[in-house]
N, C-alpha and C positions, 0 to 999 in steps of 0.2 A: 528241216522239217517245219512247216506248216501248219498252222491248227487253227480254227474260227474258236472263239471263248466271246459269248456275251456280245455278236456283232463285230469281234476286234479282231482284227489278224495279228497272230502271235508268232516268231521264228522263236525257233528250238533247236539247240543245237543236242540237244538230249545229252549233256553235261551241265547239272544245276548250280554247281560252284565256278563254272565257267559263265554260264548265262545271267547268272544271278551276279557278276561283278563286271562283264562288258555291258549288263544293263538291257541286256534281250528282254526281262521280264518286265512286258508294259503293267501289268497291274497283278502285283503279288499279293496271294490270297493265305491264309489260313484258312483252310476249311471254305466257308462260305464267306470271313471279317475280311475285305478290303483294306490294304495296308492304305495302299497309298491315297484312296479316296478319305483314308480317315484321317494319317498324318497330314496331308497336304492339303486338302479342300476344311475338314470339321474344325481343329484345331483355329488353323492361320488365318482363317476366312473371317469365326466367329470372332477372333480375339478384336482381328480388325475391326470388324463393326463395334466392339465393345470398348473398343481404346478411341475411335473419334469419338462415341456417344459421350467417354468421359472428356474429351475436349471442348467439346462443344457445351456439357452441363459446366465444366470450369469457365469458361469463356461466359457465357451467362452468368456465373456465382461473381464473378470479378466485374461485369458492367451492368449487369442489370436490366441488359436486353440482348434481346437473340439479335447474333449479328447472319443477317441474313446470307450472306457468302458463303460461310462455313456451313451453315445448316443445307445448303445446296448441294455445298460439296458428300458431306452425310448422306443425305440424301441419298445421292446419287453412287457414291461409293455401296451403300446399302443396297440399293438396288442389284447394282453389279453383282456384288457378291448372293444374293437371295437366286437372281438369275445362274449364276456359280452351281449355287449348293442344289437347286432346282432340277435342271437339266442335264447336271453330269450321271453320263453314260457309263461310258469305259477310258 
């Protein structure tokens, strides 16, 4: 079985304890709460940008100047993920 949900084609085998552990379910919902957009994209995404930003502010605390490389890399990692948490659909 077949279903559109939010743009996304879903297969269903209409057995949820079968679906839900071969992994059929592309985005398991509660209600309206997004499991997987919240486990996987809010969590991991945000921590990322928050664990280089402490790199980069240690990196600074220990030489006393921004080493330009890293703060690219930040940068740029940031970006990625802002585009991540932006854009995702389904």
């Amino acid at each position: 079985m077949l279903k559109l949900y939010n743009n996304c084609l879903l297969f269903n085998s209409g057995y949820f304890i079968y679906d839900f552990f071969m992994g059929h379910e592309l985005n398991p919902r509660i209600g309206s709460f997004d499991l997987k957009f919240f486990c996987e994209m809010r969590p991991g995404l945000i921590g990322w940008v928050m664990i280089n930003l402490a790199f980069l502010a240690k990196d600074f605390q220990e030489d006393g100047q921004l080493n330009y490389s890293l703060a690219a890399v930040v940068f740029f990692q940031a970006l990625y993920i802002a585009d991540a948490l932006w854009f995702e659909v389904c």
